[in-house]
Backbone bond lengths (Angstrom), bond angles and torsions (degrees), N, CA, C in turn:
res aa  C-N    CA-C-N  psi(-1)  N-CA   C-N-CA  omega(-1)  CA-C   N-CA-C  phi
1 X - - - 1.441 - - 1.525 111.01 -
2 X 1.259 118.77 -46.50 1.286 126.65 171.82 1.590 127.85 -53.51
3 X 1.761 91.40 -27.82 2.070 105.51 170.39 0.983 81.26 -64.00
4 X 1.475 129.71 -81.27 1.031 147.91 -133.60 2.091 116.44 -46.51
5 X 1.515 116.96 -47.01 0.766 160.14 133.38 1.597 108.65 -16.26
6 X 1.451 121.87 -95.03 1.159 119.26 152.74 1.631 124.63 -12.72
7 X 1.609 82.22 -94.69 2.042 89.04 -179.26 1.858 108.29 -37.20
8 X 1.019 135.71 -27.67 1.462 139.64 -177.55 1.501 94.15 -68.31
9 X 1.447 110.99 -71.20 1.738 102.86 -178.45 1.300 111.82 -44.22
10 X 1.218 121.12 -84.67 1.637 135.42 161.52 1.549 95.36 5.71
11 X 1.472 128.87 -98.66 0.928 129.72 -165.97 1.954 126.89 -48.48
12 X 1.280 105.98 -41.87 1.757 110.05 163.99 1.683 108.03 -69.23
13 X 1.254 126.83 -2.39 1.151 116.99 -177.07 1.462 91.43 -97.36
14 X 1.078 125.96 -53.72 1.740 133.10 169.96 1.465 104.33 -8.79
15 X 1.533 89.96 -81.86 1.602 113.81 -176.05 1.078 127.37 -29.38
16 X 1.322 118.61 -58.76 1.445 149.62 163.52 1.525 107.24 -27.19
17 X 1.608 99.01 -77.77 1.493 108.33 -177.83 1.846 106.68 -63.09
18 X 0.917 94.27 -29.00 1.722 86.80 175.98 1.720 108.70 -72.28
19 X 0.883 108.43 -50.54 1.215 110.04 176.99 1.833 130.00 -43.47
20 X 1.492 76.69 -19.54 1.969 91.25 -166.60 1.063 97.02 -126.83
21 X 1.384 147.44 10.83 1.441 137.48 163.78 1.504 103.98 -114.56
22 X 1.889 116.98 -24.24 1.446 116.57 157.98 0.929 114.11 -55.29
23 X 1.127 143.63 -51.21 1.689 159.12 -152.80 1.672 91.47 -60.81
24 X 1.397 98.48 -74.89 1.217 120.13 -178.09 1.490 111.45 -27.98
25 X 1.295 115.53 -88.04 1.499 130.69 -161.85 1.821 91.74 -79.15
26 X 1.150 155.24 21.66 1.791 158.43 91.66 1.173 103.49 -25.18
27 X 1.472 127.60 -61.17 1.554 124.44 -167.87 1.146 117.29 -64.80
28 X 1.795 111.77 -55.17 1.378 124.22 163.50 1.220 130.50 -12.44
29 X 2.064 112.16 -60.26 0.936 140.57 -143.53 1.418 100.78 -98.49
30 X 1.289 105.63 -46.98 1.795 107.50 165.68 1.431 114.47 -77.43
31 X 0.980 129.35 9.36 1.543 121.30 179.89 1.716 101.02 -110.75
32 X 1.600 120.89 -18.47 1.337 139.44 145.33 1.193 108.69 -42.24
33 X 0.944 119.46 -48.98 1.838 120.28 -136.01 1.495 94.77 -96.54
34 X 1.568 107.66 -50.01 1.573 114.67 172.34 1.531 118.41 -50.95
35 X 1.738 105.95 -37.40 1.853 90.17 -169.98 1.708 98.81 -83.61
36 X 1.802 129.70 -21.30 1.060 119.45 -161.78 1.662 85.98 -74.28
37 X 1.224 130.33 -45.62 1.862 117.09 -178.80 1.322 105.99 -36.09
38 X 1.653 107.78 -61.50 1.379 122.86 -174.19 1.422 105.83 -16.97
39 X 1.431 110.62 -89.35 1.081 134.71 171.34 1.336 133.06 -29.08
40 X 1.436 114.65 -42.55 1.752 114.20 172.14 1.136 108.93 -93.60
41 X 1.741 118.22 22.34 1.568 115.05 -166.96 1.876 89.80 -103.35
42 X 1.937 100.30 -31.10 1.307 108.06 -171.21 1.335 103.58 -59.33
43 X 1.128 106.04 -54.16 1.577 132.05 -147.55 1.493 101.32 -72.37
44 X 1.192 142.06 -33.70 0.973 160.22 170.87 1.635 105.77 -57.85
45 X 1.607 113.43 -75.66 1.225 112.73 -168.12 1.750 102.76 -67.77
46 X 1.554 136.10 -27.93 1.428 130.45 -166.07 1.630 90.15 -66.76
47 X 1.602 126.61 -13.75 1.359 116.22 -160.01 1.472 93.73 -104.94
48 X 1.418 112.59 -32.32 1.677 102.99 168.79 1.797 117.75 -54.02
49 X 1.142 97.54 -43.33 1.787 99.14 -162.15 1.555 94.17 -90.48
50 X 0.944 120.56 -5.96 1.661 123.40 163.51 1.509 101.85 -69.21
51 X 1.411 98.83 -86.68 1.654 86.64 -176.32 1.528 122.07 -74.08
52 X 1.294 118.11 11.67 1.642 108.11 149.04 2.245 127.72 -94.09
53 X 1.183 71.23 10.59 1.893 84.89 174.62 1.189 96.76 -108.58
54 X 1.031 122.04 -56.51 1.992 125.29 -178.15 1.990 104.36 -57.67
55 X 1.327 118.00 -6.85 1.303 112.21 -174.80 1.734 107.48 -113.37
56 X 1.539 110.60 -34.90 1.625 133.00 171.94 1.458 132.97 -49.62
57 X 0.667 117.14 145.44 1.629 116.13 137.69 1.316 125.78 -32.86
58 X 1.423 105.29 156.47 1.856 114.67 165.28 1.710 94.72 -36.74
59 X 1.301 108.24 -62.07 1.781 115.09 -153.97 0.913 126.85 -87.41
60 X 1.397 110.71 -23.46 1.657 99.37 155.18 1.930 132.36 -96.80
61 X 1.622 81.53 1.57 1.586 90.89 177.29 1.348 93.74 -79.13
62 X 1.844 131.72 -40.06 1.229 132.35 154.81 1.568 103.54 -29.65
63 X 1.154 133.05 -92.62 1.209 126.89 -156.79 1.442 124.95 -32.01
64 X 1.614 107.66 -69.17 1.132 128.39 147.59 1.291 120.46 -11.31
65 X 1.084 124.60 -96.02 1.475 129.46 168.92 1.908 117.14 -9.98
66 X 1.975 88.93 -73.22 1.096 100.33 178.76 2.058 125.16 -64.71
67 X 1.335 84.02 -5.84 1.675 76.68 170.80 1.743 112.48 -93.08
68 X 1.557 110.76 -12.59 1.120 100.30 175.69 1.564 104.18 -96.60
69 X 1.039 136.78 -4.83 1.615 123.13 148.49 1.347 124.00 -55.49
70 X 1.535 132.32 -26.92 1.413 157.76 -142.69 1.729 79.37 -105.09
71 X 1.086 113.94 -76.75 1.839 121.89 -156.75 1.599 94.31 -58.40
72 X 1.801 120.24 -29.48 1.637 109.42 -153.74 1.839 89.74 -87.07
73 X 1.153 119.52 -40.28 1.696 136.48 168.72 1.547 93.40 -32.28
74 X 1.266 136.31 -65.82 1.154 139.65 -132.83 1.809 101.81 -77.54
75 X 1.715 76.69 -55.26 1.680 100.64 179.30 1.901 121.06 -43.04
76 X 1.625 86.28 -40.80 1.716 88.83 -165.02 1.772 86.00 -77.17
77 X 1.152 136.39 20.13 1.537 117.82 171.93 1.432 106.49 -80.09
78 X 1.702 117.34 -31.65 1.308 115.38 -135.60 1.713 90.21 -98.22
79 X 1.337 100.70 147.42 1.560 99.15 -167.16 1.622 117.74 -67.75
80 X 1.383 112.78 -1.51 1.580 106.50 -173.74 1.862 102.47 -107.09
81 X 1.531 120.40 14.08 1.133 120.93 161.44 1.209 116.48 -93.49
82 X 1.482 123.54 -23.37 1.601 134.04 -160.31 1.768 111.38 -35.00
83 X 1.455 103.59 -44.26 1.668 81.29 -179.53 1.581 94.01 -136.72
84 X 2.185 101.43 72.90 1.452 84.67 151.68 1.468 104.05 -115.25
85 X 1.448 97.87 135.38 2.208 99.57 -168.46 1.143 91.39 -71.84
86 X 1.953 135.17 -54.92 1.448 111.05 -166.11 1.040 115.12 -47.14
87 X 1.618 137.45 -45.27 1.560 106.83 178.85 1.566 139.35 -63.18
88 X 1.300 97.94 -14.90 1.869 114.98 171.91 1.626 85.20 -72.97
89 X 1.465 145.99 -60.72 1.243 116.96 -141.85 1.620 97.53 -102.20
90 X 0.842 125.57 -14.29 1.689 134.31 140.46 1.768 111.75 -21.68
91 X 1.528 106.33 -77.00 1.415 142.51 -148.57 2.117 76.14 -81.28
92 X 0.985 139.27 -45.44 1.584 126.80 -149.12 1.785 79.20 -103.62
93 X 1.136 129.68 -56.74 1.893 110.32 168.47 1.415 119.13 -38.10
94 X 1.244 129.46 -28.24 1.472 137.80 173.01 1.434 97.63 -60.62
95 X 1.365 104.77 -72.74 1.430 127.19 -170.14 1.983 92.26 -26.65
96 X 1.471 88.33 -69.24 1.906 87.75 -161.88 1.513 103.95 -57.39
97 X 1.357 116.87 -31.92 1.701 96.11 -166.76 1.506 104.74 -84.62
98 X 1.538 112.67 13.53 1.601 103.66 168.14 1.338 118.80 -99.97
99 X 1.372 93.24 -17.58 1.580 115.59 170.33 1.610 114.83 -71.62
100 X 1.420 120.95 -46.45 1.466 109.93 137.05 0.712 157.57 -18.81
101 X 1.309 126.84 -53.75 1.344 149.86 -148.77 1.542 87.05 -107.90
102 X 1.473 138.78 -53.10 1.797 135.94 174.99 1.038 82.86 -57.98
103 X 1.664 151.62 -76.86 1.435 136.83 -154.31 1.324 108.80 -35.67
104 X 1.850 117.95 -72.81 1.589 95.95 163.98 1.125 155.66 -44.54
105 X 1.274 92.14 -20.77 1.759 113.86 -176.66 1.502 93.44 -88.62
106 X 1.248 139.33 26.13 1.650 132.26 -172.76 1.741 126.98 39.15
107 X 1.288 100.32 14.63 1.548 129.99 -164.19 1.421 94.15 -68.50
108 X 1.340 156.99 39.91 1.498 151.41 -139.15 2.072 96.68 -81.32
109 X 0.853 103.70 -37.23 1.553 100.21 -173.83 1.352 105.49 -75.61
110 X 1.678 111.17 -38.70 1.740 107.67 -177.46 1.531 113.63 -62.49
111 X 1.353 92.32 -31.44 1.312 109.55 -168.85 1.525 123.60 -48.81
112 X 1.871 101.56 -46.94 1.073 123.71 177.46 1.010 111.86 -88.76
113 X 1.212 137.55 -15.03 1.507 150.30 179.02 2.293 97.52 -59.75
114 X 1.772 83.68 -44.13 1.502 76.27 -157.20 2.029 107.68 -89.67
115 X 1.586 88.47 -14.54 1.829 89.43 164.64 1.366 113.59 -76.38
116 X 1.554 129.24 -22.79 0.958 115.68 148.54 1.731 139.86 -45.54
117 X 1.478 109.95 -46.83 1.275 129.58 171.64 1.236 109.78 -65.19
118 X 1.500 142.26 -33.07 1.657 135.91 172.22 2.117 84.51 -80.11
119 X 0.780 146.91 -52.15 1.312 136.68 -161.15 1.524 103.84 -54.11
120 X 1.090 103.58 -33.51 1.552 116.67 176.36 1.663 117.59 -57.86
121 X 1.105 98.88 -61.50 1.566 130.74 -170.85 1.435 101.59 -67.47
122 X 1.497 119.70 -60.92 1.536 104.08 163.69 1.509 142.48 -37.65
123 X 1.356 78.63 -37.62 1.746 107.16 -175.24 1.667 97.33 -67.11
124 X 0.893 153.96 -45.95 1.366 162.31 -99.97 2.030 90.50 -140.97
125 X 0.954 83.94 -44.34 1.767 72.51 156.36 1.614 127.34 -115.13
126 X 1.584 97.68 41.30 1.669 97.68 176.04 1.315 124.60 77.91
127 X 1.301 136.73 17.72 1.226 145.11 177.82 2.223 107.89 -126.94
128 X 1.080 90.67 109.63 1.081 119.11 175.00 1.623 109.62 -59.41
129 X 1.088 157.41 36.75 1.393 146.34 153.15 1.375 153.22 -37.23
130 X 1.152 129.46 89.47 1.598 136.38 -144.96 1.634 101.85 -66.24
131 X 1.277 119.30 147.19 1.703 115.22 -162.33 1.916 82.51 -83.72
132 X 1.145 133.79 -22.40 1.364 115.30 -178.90 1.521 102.43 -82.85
133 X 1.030 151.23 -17.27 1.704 147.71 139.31 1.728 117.60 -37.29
134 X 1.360 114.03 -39.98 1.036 131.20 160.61 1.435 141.24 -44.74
135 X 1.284 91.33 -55.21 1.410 118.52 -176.16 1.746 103.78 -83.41
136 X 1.547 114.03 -31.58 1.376 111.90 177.77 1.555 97.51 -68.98
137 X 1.507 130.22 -29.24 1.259 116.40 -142.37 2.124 92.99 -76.75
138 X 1.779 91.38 -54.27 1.546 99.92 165.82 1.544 128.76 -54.82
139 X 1.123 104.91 -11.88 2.020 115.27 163.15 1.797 105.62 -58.05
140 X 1.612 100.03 -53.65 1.469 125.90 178.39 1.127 105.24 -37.07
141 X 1.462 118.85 -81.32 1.289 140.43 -174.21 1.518 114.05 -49.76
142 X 1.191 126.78 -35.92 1.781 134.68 -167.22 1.868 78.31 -83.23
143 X 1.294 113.75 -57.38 1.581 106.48 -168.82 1.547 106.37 -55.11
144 X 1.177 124.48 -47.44 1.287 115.29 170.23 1.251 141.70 -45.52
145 X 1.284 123.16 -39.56 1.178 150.07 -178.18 1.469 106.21 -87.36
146 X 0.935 133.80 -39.00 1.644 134.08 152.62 1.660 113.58 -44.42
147 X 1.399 104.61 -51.44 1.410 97.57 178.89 1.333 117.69 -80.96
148 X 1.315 119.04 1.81 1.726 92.16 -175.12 2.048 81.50 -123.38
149 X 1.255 130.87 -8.68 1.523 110.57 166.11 1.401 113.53 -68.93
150 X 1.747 95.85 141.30 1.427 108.27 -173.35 1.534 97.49 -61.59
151 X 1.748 103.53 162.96 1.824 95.59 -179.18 1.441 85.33 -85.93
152 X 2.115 93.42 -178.11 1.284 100.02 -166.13 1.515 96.84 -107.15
């Protein structure tokens, strides 16, 4: 009676702990699973609107672009993005090649509007960046893009 007794405790104590260390390492595992989606959901779309700006127009590489600033905004709300930096330094490379792209477009205020907005975004993951570092980087980029568009 006393095995008997025993093995009964023994066994609801099992349960118990199974019950609460399953729970546990379930939550874990889905709270994994959610930021790795997270993440190849970013990574995925910064590579769509990448290579749909590199294929576009001024305006829809605008669009483009700007919809993947819109989706990366959204993302950093949700608490299992909070500290992923590639999407801040993702989200502030957007920033400059939109800032580009107004440079060509003679857009000088948008322009700066949007080196402001990567100055931001850098900042936000701990990197200090001077808006005249910035502005060289989008100098880069306008020079680039000059050299490889066909002339008119």
């Amino acid at each position: 009676m006393k095995a008997l007794k025993f093995c009964g405790i023994a066994l609801a104590s099992g349960l118990i702990l199974g019950v609460f260390f399953g729970g546990y390492i379930g939550r874990t595992w889905a709270a994994g699973g959610a930021i790795l989606w997270e993440v190849s959901a970013a990574a995925g779309y910064e590579q769509l609107a990448s290579l749909q700006s590199d294929q576009a127009d001024p305006d829809h590489a605008r669009q483009a672009l700007l919809g993947f600033t819109d989706f990366s905004r959204s993302m950093t709300k949700l608490h299992s993005a909070q500290g992923d930096k590639a999407l801040l330094v993702d989200t502030g490379r957007t920033y400059l090649r939109l800032a580009a792209i107004e440079e060509l477009a003679g857009n000088s205020n948008l322009s700066h509007k949007y080196v402001l907005d990567a100055q931001q975004s850098f900042k936000s993951m701990g990197r200090k960046i001077s808006e005249q570092d910035l502005n060289q980087q989008v100098a880069k980029i306008v020079a680039s893009a000059r050299l490889s568009s066909p002339p008119s």
